[in-house]
C-alpha positions in Angstrom: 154.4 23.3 49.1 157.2 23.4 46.5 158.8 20.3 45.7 162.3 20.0 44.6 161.4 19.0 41.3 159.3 22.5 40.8 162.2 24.5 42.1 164.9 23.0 39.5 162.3 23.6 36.6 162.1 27.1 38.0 165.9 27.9 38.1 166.3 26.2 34.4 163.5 27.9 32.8 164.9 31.4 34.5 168.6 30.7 32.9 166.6 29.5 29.6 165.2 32.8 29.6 168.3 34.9 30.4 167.9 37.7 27.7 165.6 36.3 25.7 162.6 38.2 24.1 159.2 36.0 24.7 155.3 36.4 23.9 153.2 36.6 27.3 149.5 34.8 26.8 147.4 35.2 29.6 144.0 33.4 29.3 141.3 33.9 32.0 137.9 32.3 31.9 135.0 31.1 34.7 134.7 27.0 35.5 132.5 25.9 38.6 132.7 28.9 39.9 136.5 29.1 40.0 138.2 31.8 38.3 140.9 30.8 36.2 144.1 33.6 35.1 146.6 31.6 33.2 149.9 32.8 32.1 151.4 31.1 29.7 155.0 32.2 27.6 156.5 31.3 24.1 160.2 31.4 23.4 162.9 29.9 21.2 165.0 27.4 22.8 168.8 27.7 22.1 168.4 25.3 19.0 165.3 27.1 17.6 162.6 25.1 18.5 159.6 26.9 20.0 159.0 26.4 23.3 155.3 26.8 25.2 155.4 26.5 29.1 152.9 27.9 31.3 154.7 30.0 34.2 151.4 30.3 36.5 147.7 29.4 37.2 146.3 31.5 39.6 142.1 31.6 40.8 141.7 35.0 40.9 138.6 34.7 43.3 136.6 37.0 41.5 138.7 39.5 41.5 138.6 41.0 37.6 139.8 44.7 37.4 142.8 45.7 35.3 144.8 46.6 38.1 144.0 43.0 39.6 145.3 41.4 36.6 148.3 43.7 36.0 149.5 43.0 39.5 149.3 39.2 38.9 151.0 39.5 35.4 154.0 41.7 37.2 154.4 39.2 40.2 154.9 36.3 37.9 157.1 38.6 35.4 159.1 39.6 39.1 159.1 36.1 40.4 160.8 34.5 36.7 162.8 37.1 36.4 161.8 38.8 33.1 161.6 42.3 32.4 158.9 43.5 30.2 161.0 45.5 27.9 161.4 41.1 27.1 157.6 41.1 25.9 157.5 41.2 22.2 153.6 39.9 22.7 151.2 40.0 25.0 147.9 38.6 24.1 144.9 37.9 25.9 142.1 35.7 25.4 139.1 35.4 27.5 136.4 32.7 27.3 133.2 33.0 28.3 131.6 30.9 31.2 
């Protein structure tokens, strides 16, 4: 459930973003048997600090083919609203269990 809270943060960080070029991390790595894909962003806020928010955690279940991970990385593009001509970065880093 999304709490009100969650959807404000949502609708700030999408107007924060609004044109702005950002570098995509996406981390992925094994816990307990959970399978962590984290997406996390980097962008300058208006007065030039840099700013590090993580847009989604996500247990893949599994589930680690390219085209897996590509669709996950679009979705949460889609769902902030950023287009990937945006990305300046992308980086990945994946730990081992």
């Amino acid at each position: 459930m999304v709490t009100e809270g969650t959807k404000k943060q949502k609708s700030f960080l999408e107007k924060e973003l609004s044109g702005k070029f950002v570098h995509l991390k996406v981390d992925a790595c094994i816990r307990v048997r959970v399978n962590y894909f984290a997406i996390n962003i980097h962008y300058f806020a208006k007065d030039g600090t840099v700013i590090t928010t993580t847009l989604s955690v996500t247990d893949t279940r599994n589930q680690h083919a390219s085209v897996v991970l590509q669709k996950l990385v679009l979705d949460v593009l889609n769902d902030f609203e950023i287009e990937k001509k945006r990305l300046y970065v992308l980086l990945t880093t994946m730990h081992p269990a």
